[in-house]
C-alpha positions as CSV (number, residue, x, y, z in Angstrom):
1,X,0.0,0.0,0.0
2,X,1.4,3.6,-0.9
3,X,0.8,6.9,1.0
4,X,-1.4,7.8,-2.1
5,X,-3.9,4.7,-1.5
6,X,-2.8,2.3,-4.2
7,X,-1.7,-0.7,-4.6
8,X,1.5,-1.2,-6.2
9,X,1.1,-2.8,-9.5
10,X,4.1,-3.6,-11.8
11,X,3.2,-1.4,-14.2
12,X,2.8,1.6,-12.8
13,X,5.4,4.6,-13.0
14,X,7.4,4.9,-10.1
15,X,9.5,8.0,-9.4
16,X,12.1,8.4,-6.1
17,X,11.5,11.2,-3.0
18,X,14.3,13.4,-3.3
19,X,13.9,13.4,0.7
20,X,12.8,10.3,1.8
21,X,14.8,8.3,-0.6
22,X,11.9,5.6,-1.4
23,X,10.4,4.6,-4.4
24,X,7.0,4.3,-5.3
25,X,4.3,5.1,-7.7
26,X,3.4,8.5,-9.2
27,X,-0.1,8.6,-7.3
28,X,1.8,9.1,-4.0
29,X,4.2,12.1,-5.3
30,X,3.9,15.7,-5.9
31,X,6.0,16.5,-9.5
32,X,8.1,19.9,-9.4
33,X,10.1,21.3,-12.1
34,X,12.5,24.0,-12.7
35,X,11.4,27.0,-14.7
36,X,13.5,28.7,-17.5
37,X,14.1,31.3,-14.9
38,X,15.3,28.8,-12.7
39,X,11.7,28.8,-10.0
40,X,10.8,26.1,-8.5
41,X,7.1,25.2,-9.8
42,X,4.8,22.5,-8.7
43,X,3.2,20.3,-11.5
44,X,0.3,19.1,-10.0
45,X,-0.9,18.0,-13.6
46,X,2.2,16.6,-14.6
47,X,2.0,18.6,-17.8
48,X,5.0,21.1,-17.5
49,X,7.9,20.4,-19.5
50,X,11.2,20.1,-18.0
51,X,12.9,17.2,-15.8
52,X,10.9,15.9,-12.8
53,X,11.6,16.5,-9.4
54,X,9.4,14.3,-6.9
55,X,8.4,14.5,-3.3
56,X,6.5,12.6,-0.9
57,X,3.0,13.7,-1.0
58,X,3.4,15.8,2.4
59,X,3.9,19.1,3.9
60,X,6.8,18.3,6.3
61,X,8.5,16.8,3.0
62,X,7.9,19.5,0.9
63,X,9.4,22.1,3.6
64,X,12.0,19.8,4.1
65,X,13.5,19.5,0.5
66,X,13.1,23.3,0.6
67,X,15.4,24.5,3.6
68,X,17.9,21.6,2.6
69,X,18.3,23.0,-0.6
70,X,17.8,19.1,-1.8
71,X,15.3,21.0,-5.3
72,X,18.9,22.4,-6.5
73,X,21.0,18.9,-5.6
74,X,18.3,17.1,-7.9
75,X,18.7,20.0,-10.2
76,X,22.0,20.2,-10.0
77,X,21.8,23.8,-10.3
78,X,20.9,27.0,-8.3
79,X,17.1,27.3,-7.9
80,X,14.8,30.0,-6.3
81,X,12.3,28.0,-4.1
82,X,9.2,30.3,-3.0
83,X,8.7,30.8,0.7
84,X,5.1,29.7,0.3
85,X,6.1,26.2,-1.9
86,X,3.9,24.1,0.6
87,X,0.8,26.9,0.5
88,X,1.1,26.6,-3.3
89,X,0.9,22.6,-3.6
90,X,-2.0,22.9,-1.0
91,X,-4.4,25.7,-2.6
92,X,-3.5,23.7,-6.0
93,X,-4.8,20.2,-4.9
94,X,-7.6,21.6,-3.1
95,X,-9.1,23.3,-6.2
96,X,-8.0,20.0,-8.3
97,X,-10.3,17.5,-5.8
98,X,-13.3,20.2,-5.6
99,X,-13.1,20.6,-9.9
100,X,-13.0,16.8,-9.7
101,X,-15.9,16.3,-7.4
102,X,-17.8,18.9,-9.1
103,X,-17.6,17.3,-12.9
104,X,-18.8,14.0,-10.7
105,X,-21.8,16.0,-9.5
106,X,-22.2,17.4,-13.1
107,X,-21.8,13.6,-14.0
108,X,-24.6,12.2,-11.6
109,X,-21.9,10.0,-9.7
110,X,-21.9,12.5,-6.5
111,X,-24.3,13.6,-3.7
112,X,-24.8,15.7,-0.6
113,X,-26.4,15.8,2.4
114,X,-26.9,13.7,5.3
115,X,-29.7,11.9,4.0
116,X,-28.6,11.3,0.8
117,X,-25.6,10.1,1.3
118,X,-26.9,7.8,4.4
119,X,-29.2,6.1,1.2
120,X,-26.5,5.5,-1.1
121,X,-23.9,4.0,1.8
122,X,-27.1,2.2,2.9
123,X,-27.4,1.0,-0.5
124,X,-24.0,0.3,-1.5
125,X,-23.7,2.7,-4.2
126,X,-21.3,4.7,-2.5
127,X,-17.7,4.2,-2.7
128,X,-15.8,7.2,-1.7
129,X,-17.6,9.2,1.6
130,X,-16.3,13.0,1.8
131,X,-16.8,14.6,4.7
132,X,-16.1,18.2,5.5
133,X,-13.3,18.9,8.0
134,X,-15.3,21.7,10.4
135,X,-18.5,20.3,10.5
136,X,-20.0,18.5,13.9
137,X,-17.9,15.3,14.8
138,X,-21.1,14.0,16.1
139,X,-23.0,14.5,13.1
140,X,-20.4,12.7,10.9
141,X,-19.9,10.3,13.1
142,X,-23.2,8.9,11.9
143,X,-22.1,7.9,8.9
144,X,-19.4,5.2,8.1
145,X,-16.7,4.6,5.5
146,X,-18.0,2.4,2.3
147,X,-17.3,-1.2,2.2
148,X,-14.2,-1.3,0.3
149,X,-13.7,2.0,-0.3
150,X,-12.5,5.2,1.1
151,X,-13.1,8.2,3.5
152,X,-11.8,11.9,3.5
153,X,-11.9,14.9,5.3
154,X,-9.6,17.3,3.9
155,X,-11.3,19.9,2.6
156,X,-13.4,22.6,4.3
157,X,-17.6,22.8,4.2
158,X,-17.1,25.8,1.9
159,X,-14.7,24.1,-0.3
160,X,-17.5,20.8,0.0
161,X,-20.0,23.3,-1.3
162,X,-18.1,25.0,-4.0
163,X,-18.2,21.4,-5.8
164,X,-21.9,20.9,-5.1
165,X,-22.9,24.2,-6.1
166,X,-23.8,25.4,-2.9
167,X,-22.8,27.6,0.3
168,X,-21.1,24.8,2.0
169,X,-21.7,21.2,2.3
170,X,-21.0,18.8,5.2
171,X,-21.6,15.0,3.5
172,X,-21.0,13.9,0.4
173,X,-20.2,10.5,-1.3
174,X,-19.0,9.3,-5.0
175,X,-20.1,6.8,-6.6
176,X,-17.6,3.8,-8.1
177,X,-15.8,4.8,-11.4
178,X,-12.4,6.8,-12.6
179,X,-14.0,10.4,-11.5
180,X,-13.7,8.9,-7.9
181,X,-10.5,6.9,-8.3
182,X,-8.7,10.7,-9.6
183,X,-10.6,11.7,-6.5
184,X,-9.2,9.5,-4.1
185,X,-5.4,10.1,-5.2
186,X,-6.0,14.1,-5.2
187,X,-7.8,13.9,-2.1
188,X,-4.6,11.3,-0.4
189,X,-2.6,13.8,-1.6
190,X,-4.2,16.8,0.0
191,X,-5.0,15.0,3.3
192,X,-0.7,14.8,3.9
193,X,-0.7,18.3,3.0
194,X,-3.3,19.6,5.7
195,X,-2.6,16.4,8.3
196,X,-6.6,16.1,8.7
197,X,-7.1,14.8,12.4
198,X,-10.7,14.3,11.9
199,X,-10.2,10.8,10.5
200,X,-8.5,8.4,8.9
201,X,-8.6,7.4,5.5
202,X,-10.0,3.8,4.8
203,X,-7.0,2.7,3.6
204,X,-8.2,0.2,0.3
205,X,-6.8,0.9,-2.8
206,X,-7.5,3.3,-5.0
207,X,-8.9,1.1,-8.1
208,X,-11.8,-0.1,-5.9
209,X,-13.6,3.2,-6.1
């Protein structure tokens, strides 16, 4: 199992941590590369062109290959690295996971609300239960994670409701299919940047949402 919730399959790409050192597959890592002007960017699409530069999907990484300078040792060359590199990767996969929820909704594979999404755990169709990370513990302690698949409660009711067209938005749950699987590895991702306390993931892989 990786730290971005899949299983490790022999085809997958697999890149190194420049701080940690390990291997493991893309889903887990957050891609970096070096500007013309030498800046440190994050690729969080893993569209940019230039050489890759991985870390460990999480903020005390992140920081870490900052102050050590370890962006310019994989460079091999002097880079600028912005002050606010972990803010940036953050505020970047928290849009990603709320566009991605939103195009589920848009797709009929998403709900909200407490009863609704009580009906479709209840009924099975749910595979992926998001939960907002300041609404009542008591009141999402109700609900439970989906048989084989995954819980999250990294982002914020008002980022909830952004991707449900609404104010804010306490429950939601995905249905099974690749909307939810991209879900679930944003979402992995963003939970090690924000080090949610309000629960812990389900821990199944990915590919059974």
């Amino acid at each position: 199992m990786t730290r971005g919730g899949t299983e490790k399959t022999r085809d997958e790409p697999e890149r190194r941590c420049i701080v940690t050192g390990d291997v493991q597959p893309k889903a887990g890592l957050v891609r970096f590369v070096v500007s013309p002007d030498g800046q440190v960017l994050p690729d969080l699409a893993s569209k940019l062109p230039g050489r890759g530069i991985w870390v460990t999907a999480d903020r005390g990484a992140i920081v870490k290959a900052a102050a050590k300078g370890l962006f310019a040792r994989a460079a091999r060359a002097q880079v600028t690295v912005p002050p606010n590199l972990a803010d940036m990767v953050e505020d970047g996969l928290a849009k990603r996971v709320v566009e991605l929820v939103s195009l589920a909704r848009k797709a009929g594979l998403a709900v909200a609300g407490f009863e609704k999404v009580k009906g479709w755990l209840a009924e099975g169709r749910a595979k992926v239960l998001l939960q907002a990370s300041d609404g009542s513990d008591r009141g999402k302690g109700k609900l439970w994670t989906p048989q084989g698949g995954r819980w999250f409660g990294c982002l914020t009711s008002s980022e909830l409701g952004l991707a449900f067209g609404r104010d804010y938005v306490i429950h939601g749950a995905l249905a099974s299919g690749g909307l939810s699987i991209r879900v679930v590895e944003e979402a992995a991702k963003l939970d090690g940047l924000r080090k949610n306390d309000g629960g812990s993931p389900a821990g199944k892989e990915t590919k059974s949402a």
